[in-house]
N, C-alpha and C positions, 0 to 999 in steps of 0.2 A: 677757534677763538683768535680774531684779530689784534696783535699789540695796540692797533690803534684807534680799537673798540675803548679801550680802558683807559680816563683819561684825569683820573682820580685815584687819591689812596689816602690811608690814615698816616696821621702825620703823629708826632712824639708824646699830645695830647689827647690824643684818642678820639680829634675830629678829623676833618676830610683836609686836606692840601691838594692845589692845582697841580700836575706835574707832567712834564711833558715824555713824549715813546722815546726813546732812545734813539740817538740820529742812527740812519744804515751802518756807518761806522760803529757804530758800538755795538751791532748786534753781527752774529757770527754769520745769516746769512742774509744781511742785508735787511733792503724794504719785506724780503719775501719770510713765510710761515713756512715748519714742516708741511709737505705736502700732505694732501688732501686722504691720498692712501696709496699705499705701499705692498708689495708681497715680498710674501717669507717665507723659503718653502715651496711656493708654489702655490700658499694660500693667501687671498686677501686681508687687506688688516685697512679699515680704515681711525683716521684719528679722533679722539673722543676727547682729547683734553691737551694743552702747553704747559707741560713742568715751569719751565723755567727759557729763556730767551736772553743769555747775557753776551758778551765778548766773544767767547770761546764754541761754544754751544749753543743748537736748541735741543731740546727734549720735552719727547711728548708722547702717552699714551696713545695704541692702538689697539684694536680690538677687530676680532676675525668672528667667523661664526662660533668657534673654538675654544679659540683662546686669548687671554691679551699678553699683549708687548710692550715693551717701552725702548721707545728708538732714541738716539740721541746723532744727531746730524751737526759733526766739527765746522769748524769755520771756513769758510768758501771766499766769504767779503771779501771785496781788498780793501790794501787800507793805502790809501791815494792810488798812487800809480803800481804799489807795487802787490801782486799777487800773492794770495795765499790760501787756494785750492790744497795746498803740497802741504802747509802745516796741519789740515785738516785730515789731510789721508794718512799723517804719520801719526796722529792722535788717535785715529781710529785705531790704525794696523797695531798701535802699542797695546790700546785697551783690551781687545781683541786676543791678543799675545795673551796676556794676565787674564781672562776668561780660559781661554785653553787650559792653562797652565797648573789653574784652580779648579778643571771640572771635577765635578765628583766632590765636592765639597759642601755637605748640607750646608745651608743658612749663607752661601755665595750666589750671587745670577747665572743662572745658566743661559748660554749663549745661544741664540736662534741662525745664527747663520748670515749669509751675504741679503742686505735690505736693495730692492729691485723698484723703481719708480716706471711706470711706461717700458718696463722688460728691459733697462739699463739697469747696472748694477751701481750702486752709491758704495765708490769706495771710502768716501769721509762719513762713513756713518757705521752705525753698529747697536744690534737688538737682544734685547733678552729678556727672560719672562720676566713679564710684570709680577711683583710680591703685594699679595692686599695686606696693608697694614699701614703704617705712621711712622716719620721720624722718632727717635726719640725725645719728647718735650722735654723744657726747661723744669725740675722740680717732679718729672715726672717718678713714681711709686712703680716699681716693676719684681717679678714676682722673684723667691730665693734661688732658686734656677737658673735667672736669665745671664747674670752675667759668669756663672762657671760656662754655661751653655757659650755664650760668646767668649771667654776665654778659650774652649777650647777649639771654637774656629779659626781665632788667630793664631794658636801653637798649629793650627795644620796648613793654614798658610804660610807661616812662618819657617816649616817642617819642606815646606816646599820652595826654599829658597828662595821667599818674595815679602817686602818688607809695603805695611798698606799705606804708611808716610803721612795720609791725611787722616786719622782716627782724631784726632784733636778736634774735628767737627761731628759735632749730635748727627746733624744730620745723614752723616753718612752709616747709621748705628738704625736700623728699622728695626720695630716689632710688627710684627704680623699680627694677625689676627687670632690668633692660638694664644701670641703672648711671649713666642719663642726670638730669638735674635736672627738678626740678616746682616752682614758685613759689606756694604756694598762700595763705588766709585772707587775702580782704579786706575783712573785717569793717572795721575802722579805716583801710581806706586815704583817701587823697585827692585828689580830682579834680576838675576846671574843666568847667562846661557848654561844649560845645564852641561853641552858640551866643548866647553871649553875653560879646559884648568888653568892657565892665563887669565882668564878673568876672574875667576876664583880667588887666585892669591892675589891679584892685584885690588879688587873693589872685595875681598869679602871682609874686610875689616868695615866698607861701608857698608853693608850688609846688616851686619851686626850692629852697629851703630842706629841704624833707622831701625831697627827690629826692638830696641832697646828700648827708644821713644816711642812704638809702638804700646810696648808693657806700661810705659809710667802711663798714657794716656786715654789708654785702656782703666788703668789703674785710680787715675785723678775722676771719670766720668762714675765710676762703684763709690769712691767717695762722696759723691754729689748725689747719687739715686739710691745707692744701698749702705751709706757708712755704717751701719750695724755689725757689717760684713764685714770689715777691714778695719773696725779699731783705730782709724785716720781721721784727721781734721784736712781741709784745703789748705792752713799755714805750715801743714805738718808735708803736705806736697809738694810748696814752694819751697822750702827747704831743701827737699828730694830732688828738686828739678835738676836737668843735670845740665852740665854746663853748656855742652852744644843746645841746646832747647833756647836756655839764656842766651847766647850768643845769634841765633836767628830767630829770636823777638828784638833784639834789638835794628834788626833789617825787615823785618813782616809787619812791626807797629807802625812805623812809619809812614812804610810802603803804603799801609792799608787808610791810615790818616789821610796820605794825599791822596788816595786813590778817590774816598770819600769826600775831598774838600773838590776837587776835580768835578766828579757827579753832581755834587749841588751848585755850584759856579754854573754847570752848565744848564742847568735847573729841570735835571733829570731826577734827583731827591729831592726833599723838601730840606730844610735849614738841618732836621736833625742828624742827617749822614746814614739814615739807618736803612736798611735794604727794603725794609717794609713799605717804605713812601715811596716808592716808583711805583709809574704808571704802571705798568706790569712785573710785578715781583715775583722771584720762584714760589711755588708749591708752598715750602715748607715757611717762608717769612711771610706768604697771605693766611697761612691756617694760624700761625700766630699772633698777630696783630690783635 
């Protein structure tokens, strides 16, 4: 699927707005698509679908005789003159690290190994098995289960000395297709060398800290899908919130403001700023809409 196949989206009324692909600059790797197919293993995997095409990333479904994948290919772009191959292969090497580090973790991705185009190896890039299932929706009804089930994935991520930093977004929260939870994108998460006690006492009070927002946010997503379960309201949350949270909303609202007023200036959104009016929006804001 071509970004620049798509050259329409629903806009904040819930009809169509014109919006234009994203210049090369704005996408991670330029005019070009993940490639056509890939091996892994040693087995083919060609692409059946583009998650998502933003700044940072692409990602996109692949599928072998086997099995499927989902590859995610870091930023290559430059952006003018200056190269950024390097931030791509550090994104990888990191997410990759935090796959290691979590195997053996029901309800996390398990990692497929080094992704190979034409028998080169892509070090900005990194696979693992694809999970059939769905974000979790806004308002969505999920079963008594699901969220001890994801609680106790994040006390053993947690257990392993890795804080996941982004839970604050749905969509990094899957249900599968059973109904059971997936913990996934550790692009931003945070973690301590496990051998070095220098770093321990120096960051594990940050550690702790992101592990903590971890819990409340974990905690705020049970009151919005199970409050039956927790006896909480959402004002009864903001209350709870804790002050570091407060403290980088008032730097991420902003940020994300202009980031948004930016996008539609350049008339890559439509007036409303919302992710779902671009020409090609991720996975999870076109099944919304």
């Amino acid at each position: 699927m071509s970004n620049a196949a798509v050259v329409c989206s629903h806009d904040s009324a819930g009809g169509h707005a014109a919006a234009r692909p994203r210049p090369a600059t704005f996408r991670a790797l330029g005019a070009a698509d993940p490639p056509a197919t890939i091996t892994l293993d040693g087995e083919t995997f060609r692409r059946i679908e583009i998650l998502k095409h933003d700044s940072w990333a692409a990602t996109a479904v692949y599928r072998s005789a086997t099995r499927t994948a989902k590859c995610k290919f870091n930023r290559t772009q430059r952006i003018g003159p200056v190269p950024m191959r390097w931030l791509g292969r550090a994104l990888a090497a990191r997410e990759r690290w935090f796959m290691d580090r979590l195997a053996g973790i029901e309800g996390t991705p398990v990692s497929l190994g080094d992704i190979r185009v034409a028998g080169d190896e892509v070090t900005t890039a990194i696979a693992h098995e694809w999970i059939d299932g769905h974000a979790l929706a806004e308002g969505e009804h999920v079963d008594d289960w699901f969220f001890p089930q994801l609680e106790a994935i994040l006390d053993e991520v947690h257990r392993r000395g890795v804080a996941h930093v982004d839970l604050h977004k749905r969509e990094n929260i899957l249900v599968d297709d059973n109904g059971r939870p997936c913990l996934i994108d550790y692009q931003i998460s945070f973690g301590l060398p496990t051998d070095s006690r220098m770093a321990r006492v120096l960051l594990g009070g940050v550690l702790r800290v992101l592990q903590r927002s971890d819990d409340y946010h974990l905690l705020k997503h049970r009151v919005k899908h199970r409050p039956d379960q927790v006896g909480l309201s959402l004002s009864d949350m903001q209350r709870l919130r804790p002050w570091w949270i407060r403290a980088h909303r008032c730097v991420a609202i902003p940020f994300r403001t202009f980031r948004r007023r930016l996008l539609t200036a350049l008339g890559i959104r439509s007036k409303s700023g919302h992710a779902f009016s671009e020409a090609f929006p991720e996975v999870a804001h076109r099944r919304a809409a």
